[in-house]
N, C-alpha and C positions, 0 to 999 in steps of 0.2 A: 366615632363610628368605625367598625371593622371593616378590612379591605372587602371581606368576604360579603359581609351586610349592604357593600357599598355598590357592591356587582348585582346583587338583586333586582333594581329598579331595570336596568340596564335588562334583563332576560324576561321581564312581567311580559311586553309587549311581543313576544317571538312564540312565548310557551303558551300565552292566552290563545294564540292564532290557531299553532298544533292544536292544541286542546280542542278549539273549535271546531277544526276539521275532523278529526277523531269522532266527536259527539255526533258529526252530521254523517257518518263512516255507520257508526252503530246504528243511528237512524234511519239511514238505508236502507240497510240489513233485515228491518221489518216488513219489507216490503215484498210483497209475494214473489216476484220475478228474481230477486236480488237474496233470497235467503239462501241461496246453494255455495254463495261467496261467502269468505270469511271476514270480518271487521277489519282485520291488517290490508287485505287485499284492496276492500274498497278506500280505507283512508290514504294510500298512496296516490290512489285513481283521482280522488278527491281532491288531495294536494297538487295533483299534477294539475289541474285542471284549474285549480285558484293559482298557483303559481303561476301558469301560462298567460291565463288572459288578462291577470293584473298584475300589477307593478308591486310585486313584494316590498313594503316600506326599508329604509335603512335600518331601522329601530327596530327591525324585527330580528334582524340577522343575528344578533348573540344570541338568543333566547333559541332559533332555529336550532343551531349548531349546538348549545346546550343539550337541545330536547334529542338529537341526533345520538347523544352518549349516556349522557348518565341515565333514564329513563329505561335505554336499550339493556345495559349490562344490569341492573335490575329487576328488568320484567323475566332476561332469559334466566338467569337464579332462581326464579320463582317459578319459572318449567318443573324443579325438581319437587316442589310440595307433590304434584300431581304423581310421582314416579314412587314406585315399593321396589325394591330388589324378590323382592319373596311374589308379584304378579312374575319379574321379569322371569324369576326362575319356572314356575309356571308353564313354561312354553312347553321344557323340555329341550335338553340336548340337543336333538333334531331340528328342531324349531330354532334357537338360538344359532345352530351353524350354518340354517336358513338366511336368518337377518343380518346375520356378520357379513355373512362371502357375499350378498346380495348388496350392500353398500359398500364392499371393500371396491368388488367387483364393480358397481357403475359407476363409483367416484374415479378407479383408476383407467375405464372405457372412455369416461366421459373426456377426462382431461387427455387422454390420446386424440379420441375423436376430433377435440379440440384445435388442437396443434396441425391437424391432415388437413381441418378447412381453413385454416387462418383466423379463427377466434380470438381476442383479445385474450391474453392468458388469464387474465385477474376476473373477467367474464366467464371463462371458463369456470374457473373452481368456484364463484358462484353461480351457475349452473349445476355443478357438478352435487355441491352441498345441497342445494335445495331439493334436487330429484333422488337423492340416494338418502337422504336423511328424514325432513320435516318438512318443505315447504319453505314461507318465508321466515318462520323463526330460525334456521340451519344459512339462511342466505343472510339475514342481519347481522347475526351470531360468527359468519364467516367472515363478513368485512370487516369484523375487528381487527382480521389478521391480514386479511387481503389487503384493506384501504385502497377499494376500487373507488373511481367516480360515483355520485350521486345516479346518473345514465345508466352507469353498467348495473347496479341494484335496481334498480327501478326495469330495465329491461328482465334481469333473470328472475325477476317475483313475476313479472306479465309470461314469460315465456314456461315458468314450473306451472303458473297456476293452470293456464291454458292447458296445459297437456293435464294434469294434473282433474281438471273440471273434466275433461273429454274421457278419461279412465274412470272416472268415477260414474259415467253414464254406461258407458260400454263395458265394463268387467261383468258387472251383474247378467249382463243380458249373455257372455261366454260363459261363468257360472252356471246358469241355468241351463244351457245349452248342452254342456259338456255332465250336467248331474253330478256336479263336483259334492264330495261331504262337508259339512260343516264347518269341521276344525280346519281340513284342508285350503277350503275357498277364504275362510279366516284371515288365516293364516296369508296366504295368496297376496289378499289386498291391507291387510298390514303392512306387507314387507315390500311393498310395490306402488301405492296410491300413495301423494303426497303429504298431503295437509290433513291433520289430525281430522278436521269437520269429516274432509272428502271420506276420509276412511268410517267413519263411523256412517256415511248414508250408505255407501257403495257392500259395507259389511253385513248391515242390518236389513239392508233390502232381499239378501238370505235367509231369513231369519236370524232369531234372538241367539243361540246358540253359536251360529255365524260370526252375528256382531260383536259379543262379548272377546270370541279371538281375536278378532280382529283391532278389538280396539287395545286388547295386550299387548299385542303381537305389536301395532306399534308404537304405543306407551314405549316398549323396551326400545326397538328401532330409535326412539327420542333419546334414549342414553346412549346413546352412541354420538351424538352433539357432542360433548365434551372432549375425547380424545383426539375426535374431527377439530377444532378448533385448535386444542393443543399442538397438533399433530401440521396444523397448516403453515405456520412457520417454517419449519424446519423441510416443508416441499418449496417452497417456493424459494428460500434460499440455495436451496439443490438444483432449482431450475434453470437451466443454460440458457434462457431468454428473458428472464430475471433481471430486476433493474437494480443496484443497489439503492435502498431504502433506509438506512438505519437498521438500528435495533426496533424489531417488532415487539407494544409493549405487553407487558405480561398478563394475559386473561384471566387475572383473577375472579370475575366473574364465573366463571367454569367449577371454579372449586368453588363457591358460592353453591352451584349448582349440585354438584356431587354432595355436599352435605346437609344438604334439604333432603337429598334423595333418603338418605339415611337418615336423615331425623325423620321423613316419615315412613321409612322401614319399619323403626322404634317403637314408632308411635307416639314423638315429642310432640307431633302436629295434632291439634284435636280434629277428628273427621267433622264437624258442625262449622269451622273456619278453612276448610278446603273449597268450597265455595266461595267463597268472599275473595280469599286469594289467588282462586282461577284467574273473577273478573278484574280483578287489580291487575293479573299478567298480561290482560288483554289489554286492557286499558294502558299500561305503560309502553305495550310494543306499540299499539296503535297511535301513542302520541307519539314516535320514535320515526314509525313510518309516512304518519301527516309530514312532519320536518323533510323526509325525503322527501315525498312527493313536490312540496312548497319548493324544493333549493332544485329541483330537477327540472332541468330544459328540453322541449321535446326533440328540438334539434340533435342533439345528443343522441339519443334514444335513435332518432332514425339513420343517424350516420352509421349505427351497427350493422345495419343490410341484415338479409335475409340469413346469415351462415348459421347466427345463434338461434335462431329458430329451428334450423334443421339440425341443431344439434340439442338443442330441447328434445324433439322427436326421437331424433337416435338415442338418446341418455334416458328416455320416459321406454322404448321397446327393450331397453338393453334389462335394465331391474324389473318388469316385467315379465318377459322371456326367461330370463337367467331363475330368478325366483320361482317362479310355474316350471319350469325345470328341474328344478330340486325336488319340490313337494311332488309332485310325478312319479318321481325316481325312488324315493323314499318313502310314501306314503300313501 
């Protein structure tokens, strides 16, 4: 038998577990109260909450920490079926110097903000990633280069989604308010609402015409993951409060990503199997995130105090603000 073959028994009982939590995650999800959450969202909830109350077996822990990686850098590569260069172009000039300077602008607010209240730095930039990018695919995506604790993830996915859920109630109802147009309001909560779901209710509750930018607007915003993840190394070895860590290792994953995007620019991806491997990318973050929720301690979580919540808040007004400021200005 191969070393490799030899190690599989050894992961059955860790990934069976994720798995499980995952399926009970999705299962939620149908639930009338609970369908405004995304599946990633509640399978951590869900892990947190078997982790907590029981005694994680020993036997489980390879299989955990397995499902923690390889599943992750797989499901985010498969972000890119979903993405064309030819929607991203789409926007317009306008619209894309919208979504640039609105994530350049909150990731480099957020991690200021950060360092003013005494935020964990590694907490920080996953904060930072989740509210100017995607939610918690931009915060899983970013621990590969962070390598925060289990704690500090598990806090910045509870702390994006919260503001993130809360914007996604209240925008519509500013929209309406202000008789925003179409493209503009779109546009708006694309480049500003977290989580792909949130943006598609908070878009569509405008209307169709609405939604459809909206849900462009942050299709492209999601290609901006990649050079974020590239790019995060090389900040935090620049950071004066920077621990030396080794060599960070190399995200291949990311280029994974970028060349899906382009195969289905192509057209190599048939449109009849973009379904199928939507649900597989949910399905592989959601066992990724079950692991965390399972290996994360709520102690942890509470020793962070209140600071990364109020800078949740200031990093959710800042891309908001700054965003609705441009479109304003220009259109």
């Amino acid at each position: 038998m191969s070393s490799s073959a030899a190690v599989i028994p050894r992961l059955i009982p860790g990934i069976a577990l994720a798995a499980a939590v995952a399926a009970a995650a999705f299962g939620l999800r149908q639930l009338p109260l609970l369908n405004a959450f995304s599946a990633l969202l509640l399978a951590i909830i869900v892990g947190m909450l078997v982790g907590n109350l029981w005694r994680i077996p020993a036997a489980a822990h390879p299989g955990l920490a397995f499902s923690l990686r390889r599943p992750l850098r797989l499901g985010i590569a498969l972000l890119g079926v979903q993405l064309t260069l030819t929607d991203v172009l789409a926007i317009g000039g306008v619209g894309l110097v919208i979504l640039v300077s609105s994530v350049a602008v909150t990731f480099a607010a957020t991690v200021m903000l950060g360092r003013a209240l005494g935020v964990d730095r590694k907490l920080t930039q996953l904060i930072a990633a989740g509210t100017s990018i995607c939610g918690a695919s931009a915060i899983i995506a970013a621990n590969t280069a962070v390598r925060a604790r289990d704690e500090s993830v598990a806090y910045a996915l509870g702390v994006v989604t919260l503001f993130g859920t809360f914007v996604m109630f209240g925008y519509p109802l500013l929209g309406a308010a202000w008789d925003m147009l179409d493209r503009a309001y779109g546009l708006w909560i694309g480049a500003s609402v977290h989580e792909v779901p949130q943006v598609v209710a908070a878009a569509f509750a405008h209307g169709t015409a609405a939604g459809e930018a909206g849900t462009v607007s942050k299709l492209a915003r999601v290609l901006l993951l990649a050079p974020m993840v590239l790019l995060l190394p090389l900040l935090s070895a620049r950071d004066p409060g920077a621990t030396p860590q080794g060599r960070a290792p190399v995200p291949w994953f990311v280029f994974g990503f970028l060349l899906l995007v382009i195969a289905s620019t192509l057209g190599w991806i048939p449109e009849a199997s973009k379904p199928m491997l939507a649900l597989a990318t949910q399905l592989l973050l959601a066992l990724s995130l079950a692991a965390v929720g399972l290996e994360t301690n709520f102690r942890g979580i509470i020793a962070h105090g209140w600071r990364p919540l109020l800078l949740g808040a200031l990093a959710t007004l800042v891309i908001g603000g700054w965003s609705l400021g441009l479109i304003l200005w220009w259109m």
